[in-house]
N, C-alpha and C positions, 0 to 999 in steps of 0.2 A: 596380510596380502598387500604389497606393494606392487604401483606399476607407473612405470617410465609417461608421459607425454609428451609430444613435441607440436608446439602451434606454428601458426604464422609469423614469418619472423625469426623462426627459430627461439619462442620460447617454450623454456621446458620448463616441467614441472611434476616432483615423483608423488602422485597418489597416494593415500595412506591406508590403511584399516576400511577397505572398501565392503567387506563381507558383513561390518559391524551393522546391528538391527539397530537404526536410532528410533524407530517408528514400531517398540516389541509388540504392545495388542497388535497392531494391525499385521506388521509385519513388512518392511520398507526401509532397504539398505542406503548405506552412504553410497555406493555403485550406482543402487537406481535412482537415486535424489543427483547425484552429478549426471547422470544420464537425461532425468526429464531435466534440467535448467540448461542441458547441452541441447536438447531439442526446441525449446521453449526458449534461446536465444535470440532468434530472430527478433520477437515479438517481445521480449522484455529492455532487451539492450536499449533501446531506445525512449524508452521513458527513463532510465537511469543516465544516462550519459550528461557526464559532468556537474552529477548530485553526489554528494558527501554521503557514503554508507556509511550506517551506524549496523555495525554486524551484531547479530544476536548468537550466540555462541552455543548450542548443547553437542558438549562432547561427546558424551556417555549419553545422550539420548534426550529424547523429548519429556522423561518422566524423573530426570536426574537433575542437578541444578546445570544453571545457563548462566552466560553473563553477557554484557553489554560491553562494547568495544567502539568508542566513537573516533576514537585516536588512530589510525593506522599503522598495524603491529610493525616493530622496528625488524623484525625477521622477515617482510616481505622480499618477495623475487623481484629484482631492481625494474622490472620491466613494468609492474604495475603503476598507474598514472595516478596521483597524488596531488593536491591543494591543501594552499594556507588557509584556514578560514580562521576568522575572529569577529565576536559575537560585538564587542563594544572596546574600549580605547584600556578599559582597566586589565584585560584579558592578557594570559601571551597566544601565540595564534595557535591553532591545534591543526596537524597534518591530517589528512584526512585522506580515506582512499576516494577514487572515480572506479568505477565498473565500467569502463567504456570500450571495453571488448570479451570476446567468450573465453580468453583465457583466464582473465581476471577473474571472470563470473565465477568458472571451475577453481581456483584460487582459491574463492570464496568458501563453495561446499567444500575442499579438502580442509577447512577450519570447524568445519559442520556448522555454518552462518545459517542456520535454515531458514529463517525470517530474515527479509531484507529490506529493512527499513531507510526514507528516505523523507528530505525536508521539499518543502512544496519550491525552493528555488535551486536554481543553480548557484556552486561553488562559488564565481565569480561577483554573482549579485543577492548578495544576502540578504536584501532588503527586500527585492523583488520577486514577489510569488506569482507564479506561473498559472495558476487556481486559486479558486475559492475551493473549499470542502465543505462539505455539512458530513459529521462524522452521525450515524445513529444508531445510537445502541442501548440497547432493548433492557427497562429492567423487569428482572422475573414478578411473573408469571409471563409479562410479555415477551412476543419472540422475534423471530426474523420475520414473520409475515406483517406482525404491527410495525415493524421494520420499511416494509414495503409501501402500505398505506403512507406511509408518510413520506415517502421518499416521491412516491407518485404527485403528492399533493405538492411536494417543493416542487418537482418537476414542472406542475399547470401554473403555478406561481411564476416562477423564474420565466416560464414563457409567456408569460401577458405579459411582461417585462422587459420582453426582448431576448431572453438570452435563452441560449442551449446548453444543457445539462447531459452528464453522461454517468453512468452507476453501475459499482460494481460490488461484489461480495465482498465482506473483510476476511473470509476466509476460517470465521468462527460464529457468532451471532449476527451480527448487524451488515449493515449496509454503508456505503461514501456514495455521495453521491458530489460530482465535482463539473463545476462552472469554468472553463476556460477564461484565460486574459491573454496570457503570452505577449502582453505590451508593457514596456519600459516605465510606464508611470505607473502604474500600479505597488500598491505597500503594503504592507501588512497591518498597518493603522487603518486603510482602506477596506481591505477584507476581512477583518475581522469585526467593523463597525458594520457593514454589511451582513454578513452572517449571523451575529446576534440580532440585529435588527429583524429579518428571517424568524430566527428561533422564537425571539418575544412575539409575533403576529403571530404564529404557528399556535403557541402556549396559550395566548389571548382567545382564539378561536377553533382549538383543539383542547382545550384543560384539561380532558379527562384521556386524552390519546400523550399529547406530547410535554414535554419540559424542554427548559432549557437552563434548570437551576442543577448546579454541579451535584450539590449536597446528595449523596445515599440516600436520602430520609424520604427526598422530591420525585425518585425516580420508581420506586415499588409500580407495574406492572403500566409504566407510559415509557414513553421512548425517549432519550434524553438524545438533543440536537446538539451534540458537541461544538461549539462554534468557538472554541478557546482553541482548537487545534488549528489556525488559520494563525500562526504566532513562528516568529524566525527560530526561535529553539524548538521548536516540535517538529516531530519526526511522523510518518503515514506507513502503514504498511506499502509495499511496494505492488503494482498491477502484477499478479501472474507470479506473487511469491507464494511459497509455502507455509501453512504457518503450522505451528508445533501443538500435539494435540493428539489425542488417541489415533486419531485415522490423518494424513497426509494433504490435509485441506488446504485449497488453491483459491487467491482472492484474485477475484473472474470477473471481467465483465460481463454485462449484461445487455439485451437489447430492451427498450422499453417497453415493446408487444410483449417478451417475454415474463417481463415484473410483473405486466397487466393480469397476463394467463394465469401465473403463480399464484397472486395476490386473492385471484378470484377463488382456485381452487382450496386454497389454505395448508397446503403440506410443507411443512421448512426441508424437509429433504430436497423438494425440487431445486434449491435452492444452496446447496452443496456439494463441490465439484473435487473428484479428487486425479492427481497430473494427468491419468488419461483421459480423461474428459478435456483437460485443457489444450493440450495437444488434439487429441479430436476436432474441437471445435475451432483452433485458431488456425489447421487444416483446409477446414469447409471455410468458415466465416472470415479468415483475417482477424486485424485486431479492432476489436471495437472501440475501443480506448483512443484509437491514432489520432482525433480530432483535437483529443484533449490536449495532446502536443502541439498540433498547429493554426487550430481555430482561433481567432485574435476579436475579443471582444472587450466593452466598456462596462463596470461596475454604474447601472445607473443610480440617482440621490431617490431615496425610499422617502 
């Protein structure tokens, strides 16, 4: 089943294999996946605009192989918006797509991109990150609520410090919890010296909860503070993507009364949202995320 679109502007674009299940346990078409990222535009576009996708690709489904696509495919519809990026001087420079509109977006899902991954700056300024992240993620036995605890404790950290902190689901296990900058001096030498610094105080006074040592061996049933993901080649799951997985899970903000309530109670399901929920909620609540766009704060010296 194919089908014709026409956007604004008169771009078009023919639909593919919409009836296809890429989501089979659960059951969730490429129709209904270009359906909720058509509803969920409002509220996603704008944290992506004028960020390099790194498309994540399952054709044939979320239980088939996937591949990565940082390059923006040469068969694109000329109307999609595109950047030079290049990493260092040795490089040549790689085209790169922008999502900076809902045509593009839908683009996107007819490639079945279902994760939409993204680097903490814009195209433009590859140097300069827009956030800080603490990425946290849980090794087993631990889960997403030890997840929580510790997200809550960056949380009262960051704020005897000044700054405000925003958190959201990654949309599988763990937690982001991400620090605004949105100022021109900030680098990635900067945040990520921060961050670790963070993670080691945490390790120091949490041993038996958190890590911040990469190795497998450090992480068995503590939560490791990813602080390496604060780095110009790394990519973030994107706010309000889907990610690939038995069931169609959506990495969601959060309010922090809500992490509290979670936290307290201890079920990781409260704590799993799948697109009607996100649609629901960004309905009622807006985006909770919007701050993290234009909130403009300083890394202060730890």
């Amino acid at each position: 089943m194919s089908r014709k679109v026409i956007g604004t502007g008169g771009k078009s674009l023919i639909l593919t294999n919409l009836e296809k299940d890429l989501y089979p346990v659960y059951g969730f078409t490429k129709a209904q996946i270009i359906d909720y990222y058509r509803r969920i535009a409002p509220f996603i576009l704008p944290h992506m605009k004028d960020r390099a996708l790194t498309l994540k690709r399952y054709p044939e489904g979320v239980y088939k192989n996937f591949f990565f696509e940082k390059r923006c495919p040469a068969h694109r519809p000329d109307w999609v918006q595109t950047a030079e990026v290049q990493r260092d001087d040795r490089e040549e420079a790689m085209t790169v797509c922008l999502v900076n509109d809902l045509e593009t977006l839908i683009w996107s899902q007819n490639l079945a991109s279902l994760e939409l991954h993204l680097p903490l700056h814009r195209a433009g300024f590859p140097e300069t990150p827009d956030a800080i992240v603490f990425d946290l993620d849980p090794g087993d036995p631990a889960d997403v609520m030890d997840c929580a605890r510790v997200a809550l404790i960056i949380r009262d950290l960051l704020s005897n410090l000044g700054l405000a902190s925003f958190v959201k689901t990654s949309g599988r296990k763990g937690l982001h919890v991400y620090v605004p900058l949105n100022r021109k001096k900030a680098t990635y030498e900067d945040t990520r010296t921060f961050s670790k610094a963070v993670a080691l105080i945490l390790q120091t006074n949490y041993p038996d909860l958190v890590t911040a040592k990469m190795a497998k061996n450090f992480r068995k049933a503590k939560v490791l503070i990813n602080w390496s993901q604060n780095d110009s080649s790394k990519t973030m799951i994107g706010v309000y993507s889907l990610r690939a997985g038995e069931r169609p899970l959506v990495s969601l903000p959060l309010a922090w009364s809500e992490l509290e309530v979670s936290a307290a109670i201890g079920d990781p399901e409260r704590l799993k949202f799948l697109p009607s929920d996100a649609i629901n909620r960004t309905e009622k609540e807006g985006d909770l995320f919007q701050e993290v766009r234009t909130k403009k704060q300083v890394i202060p010296y730890l």
